[in-house]
C-alpha positions in Angstrom: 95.8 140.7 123.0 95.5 139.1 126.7 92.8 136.5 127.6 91.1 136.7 130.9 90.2 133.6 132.7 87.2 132.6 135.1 86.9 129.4 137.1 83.9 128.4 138.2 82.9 125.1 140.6 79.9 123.1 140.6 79.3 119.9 142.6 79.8 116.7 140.1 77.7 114.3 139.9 77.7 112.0 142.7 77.8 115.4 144.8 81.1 113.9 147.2 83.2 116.6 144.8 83.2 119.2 142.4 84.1 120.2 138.9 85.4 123.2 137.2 84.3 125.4 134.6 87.1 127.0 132.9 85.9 129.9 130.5 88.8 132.1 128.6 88.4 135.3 126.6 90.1 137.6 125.0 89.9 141.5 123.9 88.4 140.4 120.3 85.3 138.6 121.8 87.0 135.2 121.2 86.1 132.6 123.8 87.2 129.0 125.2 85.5 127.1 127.3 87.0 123.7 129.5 85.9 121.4 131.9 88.1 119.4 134.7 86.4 117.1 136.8 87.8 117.0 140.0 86.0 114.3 141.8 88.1 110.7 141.5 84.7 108.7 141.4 83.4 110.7 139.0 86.3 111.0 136.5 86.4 107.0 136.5 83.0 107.2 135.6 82.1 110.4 133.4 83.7 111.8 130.8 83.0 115.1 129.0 80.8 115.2 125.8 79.7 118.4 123.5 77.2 118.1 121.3 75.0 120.6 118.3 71.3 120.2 118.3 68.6 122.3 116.5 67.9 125.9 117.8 65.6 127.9 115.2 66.5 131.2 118.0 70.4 130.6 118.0 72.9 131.6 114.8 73.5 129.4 112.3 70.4 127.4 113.7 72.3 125.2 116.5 73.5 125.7 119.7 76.4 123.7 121.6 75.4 121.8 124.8 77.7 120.2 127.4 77.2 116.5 129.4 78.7 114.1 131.5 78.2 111.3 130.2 79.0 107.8 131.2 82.1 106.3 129.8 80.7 103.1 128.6 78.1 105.0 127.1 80.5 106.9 124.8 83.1 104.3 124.3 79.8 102.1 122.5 78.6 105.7 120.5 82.5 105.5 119.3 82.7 102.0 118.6 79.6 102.5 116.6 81.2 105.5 114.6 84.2 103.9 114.2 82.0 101.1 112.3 80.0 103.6 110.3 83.5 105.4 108.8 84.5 101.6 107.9 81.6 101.0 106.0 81.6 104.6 103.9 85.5 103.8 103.0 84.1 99.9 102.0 81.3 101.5 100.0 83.2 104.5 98.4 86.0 102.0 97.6 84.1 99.6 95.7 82.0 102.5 94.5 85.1 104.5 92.7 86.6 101.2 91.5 83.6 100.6 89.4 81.9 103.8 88.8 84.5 106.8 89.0 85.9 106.5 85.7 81.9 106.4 84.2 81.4 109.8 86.1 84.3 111.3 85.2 83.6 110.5 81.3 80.2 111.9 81.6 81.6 115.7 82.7 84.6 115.2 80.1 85.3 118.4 77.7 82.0 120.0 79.4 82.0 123.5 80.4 81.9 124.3 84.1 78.8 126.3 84.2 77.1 122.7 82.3 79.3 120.6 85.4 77.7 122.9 88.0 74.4 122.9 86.2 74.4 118.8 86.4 75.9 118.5 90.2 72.9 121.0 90.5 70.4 118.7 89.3 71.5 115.4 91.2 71.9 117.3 94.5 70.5 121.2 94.5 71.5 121.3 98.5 75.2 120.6 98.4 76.3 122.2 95.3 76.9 125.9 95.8 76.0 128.7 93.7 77.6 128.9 90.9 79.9 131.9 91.3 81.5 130.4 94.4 81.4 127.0 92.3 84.2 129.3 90.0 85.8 130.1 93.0 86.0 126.2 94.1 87.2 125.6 91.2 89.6 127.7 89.9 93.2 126.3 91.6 91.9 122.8 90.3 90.3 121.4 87.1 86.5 120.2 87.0 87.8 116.6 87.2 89.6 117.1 91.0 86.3 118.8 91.5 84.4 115.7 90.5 86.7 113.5 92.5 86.0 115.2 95.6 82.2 115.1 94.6 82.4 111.3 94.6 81.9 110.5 98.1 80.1 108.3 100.2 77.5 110.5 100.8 76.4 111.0 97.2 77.2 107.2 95.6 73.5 106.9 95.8 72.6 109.7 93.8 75.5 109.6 91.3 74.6 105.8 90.6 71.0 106.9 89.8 72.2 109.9 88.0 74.5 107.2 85.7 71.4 105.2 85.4 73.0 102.3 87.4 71.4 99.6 89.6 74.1 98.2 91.8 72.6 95.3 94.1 75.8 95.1 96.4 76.1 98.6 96.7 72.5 99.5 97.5 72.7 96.5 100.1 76.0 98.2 101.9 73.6 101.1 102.2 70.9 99.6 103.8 73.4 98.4 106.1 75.0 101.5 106.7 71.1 103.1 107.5 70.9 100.0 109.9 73.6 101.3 111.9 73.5 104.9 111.7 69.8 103.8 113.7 72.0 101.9 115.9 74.0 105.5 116.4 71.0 107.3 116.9 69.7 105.3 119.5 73.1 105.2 121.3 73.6 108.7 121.5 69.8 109.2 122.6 70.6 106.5 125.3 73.8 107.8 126.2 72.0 111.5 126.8 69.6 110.5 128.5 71.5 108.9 131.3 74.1 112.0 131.1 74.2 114.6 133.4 73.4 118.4 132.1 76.7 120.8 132.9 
């Protein structure tokens, strides 16, 4: 299998150099794609950024577009991430230290077409159907299953689903909802004021 590669230069942003468009492919239709900015002023400055947005045309429903953004820009987008991943580990910790055990007992001697039929019921969108739920979980008991299941993305729902009010935990949330806004409006900002490759 060889790869073929194309180089293709564009003038950079503050248009006193270039960049380069690096696009490999191989004899099975595979592809990479790599950008180099060449321009000194500009590399202090930008930095490369790929993101997915919605595309009802394209496969799968998204397509990939390409910026330069400006560093600062990204370095506050990741400091906000970086925040965000602290606060799901914060929430999921205190979460599974008082709640795992409870949600593993509920499942306990269950059947796993009754386990998928109750991970169905507190979230129909994540859990799949049930013959590839068998497939999920047949290296692995229901309970490692169940483990996994416990994340921060679902305390929410598996708290309701236990019938269980937890003031702290429902406040970390509201938190975490107050900066995934702040994310939002960071990575809006930070397009904006990028430059389309």
């Amino acid at each position: 299998m060889s790869w073929e590669e194309f180089n293709d230069e564009k003038p950079c942003p503050c248009a006193k150099g270039k960049y380069t468009i690096t696009r490999q492919e191989n004899d099975w239709g595979k592809g990479h794609i790599f950008f180099r900015m060449n321009c000194k002023d500009c590399r202090n400055t930008y930095v490369h950024f790929a993101f997915r947005y919605h595309d009802p045309g394209a496969p799968g429903g998204t397509s990939l577009s390409d910026r330069w953004v400006l560093k600062e820009d990204k370095k506050a987008l990741d400091d906000i991430e970086k925040q965000i991943r602290r606060m799901k580990e914060a929430i999921l910790a205190l979460a599974q230290a008082r709640y795992l055990k409870q949600w593993l007992a509920r499942f306990l001697d269950k059947p796993k077409n009754a386990v998928w039929a109750e991970l169905k019921s507190i979230d129909r969108a994540r859990v799949p159907s049930l013959g590839t739920f068998y497939n999920h979980t047949k290296n692995e008991t229901p309970e490692d299953y169940l483990r996994t299941w416990f994340d921060a993305e679902n305390v929410i729902p598996i708290l309701a689903y236990l019938g269980i009010q937890d003031s702290e935990i429902v406040a970390a949330y509201a938190e975490l909802s107050e900066q995934n806004q702040r994310h939002e409006s960071a990575e809006d900002r930070m397009l904006r004021r990028g430059i389309h490759i």
